[in-house]
C-alpha positions as CSV (number, residue, x, y, z in Angstrom):
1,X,0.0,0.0,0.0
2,X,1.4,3.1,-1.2
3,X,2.3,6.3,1.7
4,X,-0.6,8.4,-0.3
5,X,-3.1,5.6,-0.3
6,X,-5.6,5.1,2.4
7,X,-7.6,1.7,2.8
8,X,-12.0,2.6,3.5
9,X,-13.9,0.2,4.6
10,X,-17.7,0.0,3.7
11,X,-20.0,-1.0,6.4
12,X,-24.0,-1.7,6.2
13,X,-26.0,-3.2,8.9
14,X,-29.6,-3.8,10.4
15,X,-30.8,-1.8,12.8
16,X,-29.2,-3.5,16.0
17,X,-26.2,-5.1,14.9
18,X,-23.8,-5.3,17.2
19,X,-20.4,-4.2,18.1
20,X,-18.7,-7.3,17.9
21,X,-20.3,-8.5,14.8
22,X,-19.5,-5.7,12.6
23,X,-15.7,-6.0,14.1
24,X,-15.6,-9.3,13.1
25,X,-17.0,-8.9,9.5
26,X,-14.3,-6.2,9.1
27,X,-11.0,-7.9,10.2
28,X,-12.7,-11.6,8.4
29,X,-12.9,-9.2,4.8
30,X,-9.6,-7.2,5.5
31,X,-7.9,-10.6,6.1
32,X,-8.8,-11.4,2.5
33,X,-7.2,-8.5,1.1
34,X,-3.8,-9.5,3.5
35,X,-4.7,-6.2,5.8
36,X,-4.5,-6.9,9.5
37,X,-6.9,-3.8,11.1
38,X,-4.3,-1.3,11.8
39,X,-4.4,-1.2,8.1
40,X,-7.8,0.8,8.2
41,X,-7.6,4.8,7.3
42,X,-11.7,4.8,8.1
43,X,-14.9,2.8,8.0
44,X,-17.6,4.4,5.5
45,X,-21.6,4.2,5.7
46,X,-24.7,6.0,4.9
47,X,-25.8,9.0,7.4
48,X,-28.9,7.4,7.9
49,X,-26.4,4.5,10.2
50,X,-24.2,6.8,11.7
51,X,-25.9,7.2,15.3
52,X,-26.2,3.0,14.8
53,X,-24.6,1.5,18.2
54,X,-22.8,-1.2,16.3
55,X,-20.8,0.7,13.5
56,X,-20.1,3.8,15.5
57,X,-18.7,1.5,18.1
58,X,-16.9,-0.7,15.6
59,X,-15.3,2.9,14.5
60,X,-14.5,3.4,17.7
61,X,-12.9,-0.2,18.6
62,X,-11.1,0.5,15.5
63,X,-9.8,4.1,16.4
64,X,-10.6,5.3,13.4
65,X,-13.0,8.1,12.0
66,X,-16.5,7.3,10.9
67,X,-16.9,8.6,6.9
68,X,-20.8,9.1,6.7
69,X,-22.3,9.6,3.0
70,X,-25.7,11.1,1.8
71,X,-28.0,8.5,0.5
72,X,-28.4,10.5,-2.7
73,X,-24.1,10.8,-3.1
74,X,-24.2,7.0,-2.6
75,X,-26.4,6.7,-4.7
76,X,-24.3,8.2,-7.9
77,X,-21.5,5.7,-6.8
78,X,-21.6,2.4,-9.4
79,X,-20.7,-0.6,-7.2
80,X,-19.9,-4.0,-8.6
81,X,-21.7,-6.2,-5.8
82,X,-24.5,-8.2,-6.2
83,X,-27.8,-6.0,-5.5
84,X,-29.6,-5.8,-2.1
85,X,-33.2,-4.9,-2.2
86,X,-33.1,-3.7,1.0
87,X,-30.6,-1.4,0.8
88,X,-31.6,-0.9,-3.1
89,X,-35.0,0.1,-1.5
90,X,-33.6,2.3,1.0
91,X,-30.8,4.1,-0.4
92,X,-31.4,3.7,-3.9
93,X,-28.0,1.4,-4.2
94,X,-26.8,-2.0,-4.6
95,X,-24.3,-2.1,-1.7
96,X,-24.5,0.5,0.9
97,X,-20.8,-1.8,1.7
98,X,-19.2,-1.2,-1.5
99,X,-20.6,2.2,-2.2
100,X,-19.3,3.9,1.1
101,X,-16.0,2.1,0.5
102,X,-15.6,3.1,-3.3
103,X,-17.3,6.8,-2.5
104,X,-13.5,8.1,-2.2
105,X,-12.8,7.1,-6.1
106,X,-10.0,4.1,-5.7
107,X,-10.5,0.4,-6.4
108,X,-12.4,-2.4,-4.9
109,X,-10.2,-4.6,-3.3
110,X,-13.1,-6.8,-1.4
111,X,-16.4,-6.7,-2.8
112,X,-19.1,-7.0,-0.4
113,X,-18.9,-9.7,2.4
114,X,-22.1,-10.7,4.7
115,X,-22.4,-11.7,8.0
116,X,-26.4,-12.3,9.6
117,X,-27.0,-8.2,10.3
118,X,-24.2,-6.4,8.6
119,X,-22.2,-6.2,5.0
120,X,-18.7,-5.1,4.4
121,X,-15.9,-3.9,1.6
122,X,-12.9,-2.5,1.4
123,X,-11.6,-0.3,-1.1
124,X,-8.3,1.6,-1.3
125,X,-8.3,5.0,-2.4
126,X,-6.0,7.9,-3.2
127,X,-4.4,10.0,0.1
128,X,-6.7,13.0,0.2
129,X,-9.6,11.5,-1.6
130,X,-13.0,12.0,0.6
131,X,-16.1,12.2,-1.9
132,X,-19.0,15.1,-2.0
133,X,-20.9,15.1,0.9
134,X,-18.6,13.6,3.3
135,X,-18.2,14.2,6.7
136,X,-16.4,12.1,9.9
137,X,-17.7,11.6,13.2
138,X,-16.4,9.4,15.9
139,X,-19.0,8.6,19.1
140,X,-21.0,11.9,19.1
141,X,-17.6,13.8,19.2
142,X,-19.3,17.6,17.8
143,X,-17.4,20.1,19.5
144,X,-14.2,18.5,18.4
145,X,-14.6,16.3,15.1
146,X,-12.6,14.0,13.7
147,X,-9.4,14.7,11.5
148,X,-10.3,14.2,7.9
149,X,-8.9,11.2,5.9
150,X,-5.5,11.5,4.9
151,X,-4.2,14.2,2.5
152,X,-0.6,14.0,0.9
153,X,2.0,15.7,3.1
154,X,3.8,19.1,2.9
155,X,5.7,21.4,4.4
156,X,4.7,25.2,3.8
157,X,7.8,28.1,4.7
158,X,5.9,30.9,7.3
159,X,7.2,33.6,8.5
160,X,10.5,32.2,9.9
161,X,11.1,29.5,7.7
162,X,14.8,30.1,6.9
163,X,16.2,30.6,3.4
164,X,17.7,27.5,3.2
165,X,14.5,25.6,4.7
166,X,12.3,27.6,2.2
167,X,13.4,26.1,-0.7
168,X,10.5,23.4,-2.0
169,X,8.3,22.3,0.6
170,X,8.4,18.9,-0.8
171,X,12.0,19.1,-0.4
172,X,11.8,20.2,3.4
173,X,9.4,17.7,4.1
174,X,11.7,14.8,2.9
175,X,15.3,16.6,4.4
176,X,14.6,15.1,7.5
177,X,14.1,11.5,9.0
178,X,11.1,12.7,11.4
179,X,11.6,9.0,12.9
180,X,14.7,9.1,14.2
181,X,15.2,9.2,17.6
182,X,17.8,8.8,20.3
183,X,17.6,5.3,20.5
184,X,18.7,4.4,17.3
185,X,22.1,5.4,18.4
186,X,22.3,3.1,21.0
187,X,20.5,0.6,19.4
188,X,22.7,-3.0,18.9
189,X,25.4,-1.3,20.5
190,X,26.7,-3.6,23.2
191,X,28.0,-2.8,26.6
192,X,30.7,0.1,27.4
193,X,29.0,2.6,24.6
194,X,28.2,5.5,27.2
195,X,24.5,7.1,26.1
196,X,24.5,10.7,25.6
197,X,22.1,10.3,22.8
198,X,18.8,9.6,25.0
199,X,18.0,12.2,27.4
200,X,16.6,9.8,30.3
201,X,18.2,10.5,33.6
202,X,20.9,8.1,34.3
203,X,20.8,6.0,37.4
204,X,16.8,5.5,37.1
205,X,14.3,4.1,38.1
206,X,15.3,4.6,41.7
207,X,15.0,1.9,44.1
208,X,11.9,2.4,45.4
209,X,9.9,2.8,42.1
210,X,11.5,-0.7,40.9
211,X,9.6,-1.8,44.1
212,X,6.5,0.1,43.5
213,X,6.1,-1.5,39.7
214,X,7.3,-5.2,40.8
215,X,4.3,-5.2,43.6
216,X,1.7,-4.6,41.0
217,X,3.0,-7.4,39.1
218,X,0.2,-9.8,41.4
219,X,-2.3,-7.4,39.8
220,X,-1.6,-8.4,36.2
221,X,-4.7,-11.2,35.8
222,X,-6.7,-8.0,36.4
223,X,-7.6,-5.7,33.9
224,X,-6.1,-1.8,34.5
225,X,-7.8,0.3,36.0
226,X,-6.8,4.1,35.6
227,X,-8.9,5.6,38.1
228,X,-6.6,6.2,41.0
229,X,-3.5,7.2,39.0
230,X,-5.8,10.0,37.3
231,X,-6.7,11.1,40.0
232,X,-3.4,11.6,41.3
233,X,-2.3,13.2,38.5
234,X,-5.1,15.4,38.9
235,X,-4.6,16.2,42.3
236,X,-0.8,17.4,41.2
237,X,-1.7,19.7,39.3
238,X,-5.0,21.0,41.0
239,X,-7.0,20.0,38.2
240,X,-10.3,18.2,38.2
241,X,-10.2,14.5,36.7
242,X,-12.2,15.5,33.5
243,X,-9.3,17.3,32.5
244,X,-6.8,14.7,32.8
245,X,-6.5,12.0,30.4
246,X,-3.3,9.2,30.8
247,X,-1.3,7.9,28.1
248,X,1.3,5.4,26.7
249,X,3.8,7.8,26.8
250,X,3.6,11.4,25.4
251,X,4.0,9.4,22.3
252,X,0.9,8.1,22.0
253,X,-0.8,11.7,23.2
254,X,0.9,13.3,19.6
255,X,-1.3,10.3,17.6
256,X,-4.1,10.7,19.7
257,X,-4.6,15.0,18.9
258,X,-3.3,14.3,14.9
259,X,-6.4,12.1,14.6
260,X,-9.4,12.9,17.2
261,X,-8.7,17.1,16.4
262,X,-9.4,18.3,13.1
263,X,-7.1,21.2,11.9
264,X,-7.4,23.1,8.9
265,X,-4.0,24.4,9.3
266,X,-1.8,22.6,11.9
267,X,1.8,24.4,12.3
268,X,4.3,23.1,14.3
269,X,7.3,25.1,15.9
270,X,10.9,23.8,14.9
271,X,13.6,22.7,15.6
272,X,11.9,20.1,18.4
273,X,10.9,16.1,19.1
274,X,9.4,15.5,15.4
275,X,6.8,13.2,16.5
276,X,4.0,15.5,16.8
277,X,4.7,16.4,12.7
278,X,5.3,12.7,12.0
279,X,1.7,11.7,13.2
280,X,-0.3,15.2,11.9
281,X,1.5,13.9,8.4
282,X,0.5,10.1,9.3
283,X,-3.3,11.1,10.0
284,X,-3.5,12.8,6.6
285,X,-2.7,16.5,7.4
286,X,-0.3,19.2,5.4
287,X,1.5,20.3,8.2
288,X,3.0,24.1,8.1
289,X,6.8,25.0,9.9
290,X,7.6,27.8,12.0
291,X,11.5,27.3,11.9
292,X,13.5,29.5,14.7
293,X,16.2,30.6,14.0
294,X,20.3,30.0,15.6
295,X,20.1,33.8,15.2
296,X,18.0,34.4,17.5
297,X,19.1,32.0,19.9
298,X,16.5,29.3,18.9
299,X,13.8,31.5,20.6
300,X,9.9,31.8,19.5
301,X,8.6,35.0,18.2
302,X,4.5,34.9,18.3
303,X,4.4,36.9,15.7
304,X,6.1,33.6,13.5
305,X,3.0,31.8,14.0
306,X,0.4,32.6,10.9
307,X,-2.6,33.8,12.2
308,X,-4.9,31.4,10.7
309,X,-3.3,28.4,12.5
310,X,-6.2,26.3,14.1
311,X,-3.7,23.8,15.6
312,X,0.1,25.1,17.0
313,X,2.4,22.5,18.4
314,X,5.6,23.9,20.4
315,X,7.9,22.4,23.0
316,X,9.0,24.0,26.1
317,X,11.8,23.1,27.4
318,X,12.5,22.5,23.6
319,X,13.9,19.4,22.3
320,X,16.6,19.5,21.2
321,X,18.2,23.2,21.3
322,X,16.7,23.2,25.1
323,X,15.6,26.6,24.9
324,X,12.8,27.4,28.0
325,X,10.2,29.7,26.5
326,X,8.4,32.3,28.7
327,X,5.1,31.4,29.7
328,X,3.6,34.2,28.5
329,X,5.2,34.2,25.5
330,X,3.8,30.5,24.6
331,X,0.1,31.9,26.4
332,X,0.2,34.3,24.1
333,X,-0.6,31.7,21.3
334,X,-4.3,31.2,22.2
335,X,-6.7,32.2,20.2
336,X,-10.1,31.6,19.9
337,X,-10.5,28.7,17.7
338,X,-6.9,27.4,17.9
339,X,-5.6,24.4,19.9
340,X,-2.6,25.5,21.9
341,X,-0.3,22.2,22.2
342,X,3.0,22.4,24.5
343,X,4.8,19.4,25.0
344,X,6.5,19.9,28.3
345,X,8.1,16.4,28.4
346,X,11.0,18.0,29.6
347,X,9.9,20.7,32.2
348,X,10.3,18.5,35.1
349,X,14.1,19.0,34.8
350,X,13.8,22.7,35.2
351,X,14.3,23.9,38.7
352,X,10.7,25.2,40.2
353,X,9.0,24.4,36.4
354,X,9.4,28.1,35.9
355,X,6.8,28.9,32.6
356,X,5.2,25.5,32.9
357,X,1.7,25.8,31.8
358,X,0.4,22.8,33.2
359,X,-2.2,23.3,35.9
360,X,-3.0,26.3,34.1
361,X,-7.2,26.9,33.0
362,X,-7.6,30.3,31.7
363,X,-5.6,30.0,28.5
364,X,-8.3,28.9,26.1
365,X,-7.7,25.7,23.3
366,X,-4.7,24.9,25.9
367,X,-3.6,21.4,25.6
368,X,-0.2,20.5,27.9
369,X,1.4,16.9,27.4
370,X,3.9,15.9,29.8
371,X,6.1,12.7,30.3
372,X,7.2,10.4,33.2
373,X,9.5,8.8,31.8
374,X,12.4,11.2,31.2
375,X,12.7,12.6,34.9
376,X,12.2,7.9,36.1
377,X,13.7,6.1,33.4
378,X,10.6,4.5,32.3
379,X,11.6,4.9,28.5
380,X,10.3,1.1,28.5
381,X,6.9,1.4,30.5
382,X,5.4,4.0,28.5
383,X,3.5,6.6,30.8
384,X,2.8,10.4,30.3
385,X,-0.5,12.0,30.3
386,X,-2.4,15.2,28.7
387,X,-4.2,17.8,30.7
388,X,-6.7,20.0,28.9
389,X,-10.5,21.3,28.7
390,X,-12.8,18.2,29.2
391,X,-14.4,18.3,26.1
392,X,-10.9,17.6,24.6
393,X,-9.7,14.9,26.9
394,X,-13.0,13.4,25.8
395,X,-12.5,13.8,21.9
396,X,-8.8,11.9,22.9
397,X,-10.4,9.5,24.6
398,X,-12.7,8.1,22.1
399,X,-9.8,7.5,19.3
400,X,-7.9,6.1,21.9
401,X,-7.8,2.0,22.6
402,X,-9.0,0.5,25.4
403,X,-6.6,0.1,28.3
404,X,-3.7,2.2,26.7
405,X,-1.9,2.0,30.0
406,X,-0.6,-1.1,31.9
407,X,-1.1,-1.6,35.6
408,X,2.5,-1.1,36.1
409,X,2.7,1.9,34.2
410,X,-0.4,2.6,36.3
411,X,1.2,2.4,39.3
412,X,4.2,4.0,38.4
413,X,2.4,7.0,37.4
414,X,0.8,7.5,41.1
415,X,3.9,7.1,42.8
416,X,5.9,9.7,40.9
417,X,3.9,12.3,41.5
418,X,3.2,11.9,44.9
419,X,5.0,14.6,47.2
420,X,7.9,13.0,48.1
421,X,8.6,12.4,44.4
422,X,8.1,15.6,43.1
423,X,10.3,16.6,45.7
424,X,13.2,13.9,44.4
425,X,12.3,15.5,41.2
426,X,12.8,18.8,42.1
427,X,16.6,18.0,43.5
428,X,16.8,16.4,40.8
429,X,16.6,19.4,38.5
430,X,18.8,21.0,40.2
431,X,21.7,18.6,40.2
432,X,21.0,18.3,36.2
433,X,21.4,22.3,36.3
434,X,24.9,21.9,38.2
435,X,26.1,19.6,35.7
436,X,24.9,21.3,32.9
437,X,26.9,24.4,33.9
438,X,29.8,22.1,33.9
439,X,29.0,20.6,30.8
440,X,28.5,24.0,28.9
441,X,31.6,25.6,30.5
442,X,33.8,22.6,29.2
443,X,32.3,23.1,25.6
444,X,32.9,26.9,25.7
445,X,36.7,25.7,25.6
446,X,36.8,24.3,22.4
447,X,37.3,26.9,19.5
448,X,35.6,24.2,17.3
449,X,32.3,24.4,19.2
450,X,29.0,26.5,19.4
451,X,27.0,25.9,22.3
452,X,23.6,26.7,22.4
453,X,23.8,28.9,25.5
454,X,20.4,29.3,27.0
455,X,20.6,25.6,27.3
456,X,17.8,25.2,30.4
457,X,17.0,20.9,29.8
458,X,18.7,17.9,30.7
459,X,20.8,18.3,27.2
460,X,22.1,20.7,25.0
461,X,22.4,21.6,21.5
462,X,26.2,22.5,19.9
463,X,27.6,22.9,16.3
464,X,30.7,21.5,15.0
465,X,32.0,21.3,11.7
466,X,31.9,17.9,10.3
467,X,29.9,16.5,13.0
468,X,28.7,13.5,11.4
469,X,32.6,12.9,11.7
470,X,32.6,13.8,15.0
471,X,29.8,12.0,15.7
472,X,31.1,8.4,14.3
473,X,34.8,9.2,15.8
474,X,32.8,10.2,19.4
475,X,31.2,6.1,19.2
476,X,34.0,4.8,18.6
477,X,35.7,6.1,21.8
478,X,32.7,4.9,23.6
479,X,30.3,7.8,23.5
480,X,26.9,8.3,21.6
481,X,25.5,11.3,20.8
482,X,22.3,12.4,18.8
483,X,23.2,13.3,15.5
484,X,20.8,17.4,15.0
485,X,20.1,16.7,10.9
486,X,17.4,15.0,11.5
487,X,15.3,17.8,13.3
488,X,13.6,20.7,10.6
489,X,15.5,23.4,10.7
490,X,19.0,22.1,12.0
491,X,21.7,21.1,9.6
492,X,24.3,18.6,8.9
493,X,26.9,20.3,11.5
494,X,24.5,19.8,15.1
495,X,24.7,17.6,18.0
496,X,22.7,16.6,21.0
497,X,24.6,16.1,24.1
498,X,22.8,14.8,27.2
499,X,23.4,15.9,30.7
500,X,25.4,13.6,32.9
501,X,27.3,13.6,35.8
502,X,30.6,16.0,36.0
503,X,32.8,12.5,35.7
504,X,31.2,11.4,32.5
505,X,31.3,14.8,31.3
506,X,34.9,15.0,32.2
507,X,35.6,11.7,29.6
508,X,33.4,13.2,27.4
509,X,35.3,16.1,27.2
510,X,38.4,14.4,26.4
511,X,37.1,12.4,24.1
512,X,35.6,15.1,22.2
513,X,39.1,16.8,21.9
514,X,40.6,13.8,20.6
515,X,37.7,13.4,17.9
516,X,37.9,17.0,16.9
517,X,41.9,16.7,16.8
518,X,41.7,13.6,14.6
519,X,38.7,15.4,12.5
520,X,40.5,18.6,11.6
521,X,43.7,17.0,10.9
């Protein structure tokens, strides 16, 4: 299946039909077209079955959008199926299945399959492709509808696009691997590599967390249950539990806005963590940069942002030039109509969380995603968590799959923000602070290197001639660092460096001079 290509599925049914019947008529037809049900861009039906229990829900189980046709539109489509007088009789088609599937354009890749109550097809059809009359829902979700089926990808230069990043949005949008991550420098790499590449605090879990997660272990037969961690979370940040919803990671929270929010015009600030682009592009949407500038320190300027833009994605601390914005610089984003999204995965290693906007209700369309896993180490229990107005948690919530969090990311979730956590957090910060200093001061002697100097996260940002060179020279010394190309607006000559303790920064440091000795020879 090509990247512009989506796959519909048509779904009819008799008043009634359940959940679990039109589920299994899906994955039965998808299996014979080879599709396993993460395959599915949408299910498609007539308007007259939208509000129907079973094929909303089967959207829903799905977590996909719910296409919902005219009966006149379908009506115009030409299906191959064998007729049905019912639906002939009430829609004026043969297949409501095939024409809901084929009302995109596209080809029939299953024709219509039966089950006692409902039919089903599936069709593939062009990235972008929708049909005249269309429109998604997901569960009743009004205030906050459904992204639209996927449209090709671009990239479109605002106001600070740099000249170099300006030239051909398709270009920008394939100049940078939007899926590489930290870890793929680690990856395979055996014992006695030292990780500067992943910014998770070294040292973690602490012992008492290991001992918190292995006692819910006896708790596995048992389905999770979310209740008490949310409402911890809650209470940490004064919030009311409607505005809290829990996630696999902040991750998962980035798929979960790109495909429960629509946005006419979703722009997302850069340099920072590319996932949030990479799953607005994967849930159809042309995605707009704002791309600050090493000129002005890596810093947001509002008046960047277009005007128009109904969705704005920034970090803060930023990943990777680990630039803290002001508060009410980011607050200043809102607008009526606009969803505000700040990933503060990283504003737990800021002393005090000076300019976090978490806990915060009077900024409207505010949506704040934070992590756990940086601050604990639990990179490999998945747990972060979204706080925004109800009615948005609940548009999340629907796309999202049942039981996205473990028990033992459950748990771990209500111990680390519990008081005496937050207040191991908070040291915490400020060692990472000491030890940045020391990191930054040791950089500043090399003629070789620019530091990023506002550097406020638990990693900094630094340019160096030749630094892939650097970069491969640095591994094989025994240290791994993130390579910058790979984030929008960074080029071939920036590094990430993670914080660590003044002795690993001290064989760092050597080692860097011996890599930039040997690169400049």
């Amino acid at each position: 299946m090509g990247e512009s290509e989506q796959v519909i599925v048509g779904v009819g049914g008799r008043a009634g039909v359940g959940v679990e019947e039109v589920c299994d008529l899906v994955e039965e037809t998808l299996g014979r077209a080879g599709l396993a049900a993460g395959a599915v861009s949408a299910l498609a039906t007539v308007a007259a079955k939208a509000g129907e229990p079973g094929i909303a829900g089967a959207a829903e189980r799905f977590g996909v959008p719910l296409l919902t046709y005219a009966a006149e539109d379908l009506a115009r489509v030409a299906v191959p199926g064998p007729p049905s007088a019912a639906a002939a009789a009430a829609v004026d088609t043969p297949s409501v299945a095939e024409a809901a599937a084929l009302a995109g354009g596209g080809e029939l890749l299953v024709p219509k399959r039966k089950s006692p109550s409902a039919t089903c097809a599936v069709a593939r059809v062009p990235g972008g492709a929708r049909g005249a009359g269309a429109s998604a829902d997901a569960a009743g979700a009004s205030a906050f509808p459904l992204a639209s089926p996927p449209a090709s990808p671009s990239a479109s230069p605002s106001a600070s696009v740099s000249p170099s990043a300006a030239a051909g949005a398709a270009a920008s949008v394939e100049a940078h691997d939007l899926r590489h991550h930290g870890d793929a420098e680690v990856v395979d790499a055996g014992a006695g590599l030292v990780d500067l590449a992943v910014n998770v605090r070294s040292d973690t879990p602490p012992a008492w967390l290991k001992e918190r997660i292995a006692g819910s272990l006896d708790s596995l037969a048992a389905y999770p249950d979310g209740r008490a961690a949310r409402a911890a979370v809650a209470a940490r940040h004064g919030l009311p539990v409607e505005r809290v919803l829990l996630t696999s990671g902040a991750a998962e929270a980035f798929v979960l806005i790109a495909r429960a929010l629509a946005a006419v015009r979703p722009v997302v600030v850069h340099p920072q963590f590319t996932e949030p682009e990479a799953a607005l592009r994967d849930a159809g949407h042309e995605v707009d940069r704002v791309l600050l500038r090493e000129e002005d320190g890596f810093r947001l300027d509002p008046a960047a942002v277009p005007e128009d833009a109904d969705l704005v994605v920034v970090g803060n601390p930023t990943n990777p030039t680990s630039v803290l914005h002001p508060a009410a610089v980011l607050a200043s984003l809102a607008r009526p109509g606009r969803v505000l999204v700040v990933d503060e995965a990283f504003m737990d290693a800021v002393p005090g969380e000076r300019e976090a906007l978490a806990g915060r209700t009077d900024v409207p369309g505010l949506v704040v995603l934070r992590s756990l896993t940086k601050t604990w180490g639990l990179a490999g229990l998945r747990i972060g968590y979204v706080l925004a107005e109800p009615e948005v948690i609940a548009a999340l919530e629907r796309v999202q799959p049942l039981w996205p969090v473990s028990t033992p990311a459950l748990v771990a979730a209500e111990a680390c923000v519990s008081p005496a956590a937050l207040a191991e957090a908070e040291d915490a910060a400020r060692r990472i602070a000491v030890d940045r200093a020391h990191l930054l001061a040791g950089l500043a002697e090399f003629e070789e290197v620019l530091s990023v100097g506002a550097a406020e996260a638990s990693f900094v940002l630094i340019r160096v001639r030749r630094a892939a060179e650097v970069r491969l020279r640095l591994r094989a010394m025994g240290f791994a660092v993130r390579r910058g190309d790979t984030f929008p607006g960074l080029g071939p000559d920036w590094l990430r460096v993670a914080v660590r303790d003044r002795g690993t920064t001290g064989r760092f440091l050597q080692a860097l001079d011996a890599a930039l000795a040997l690169t400049t020879r």
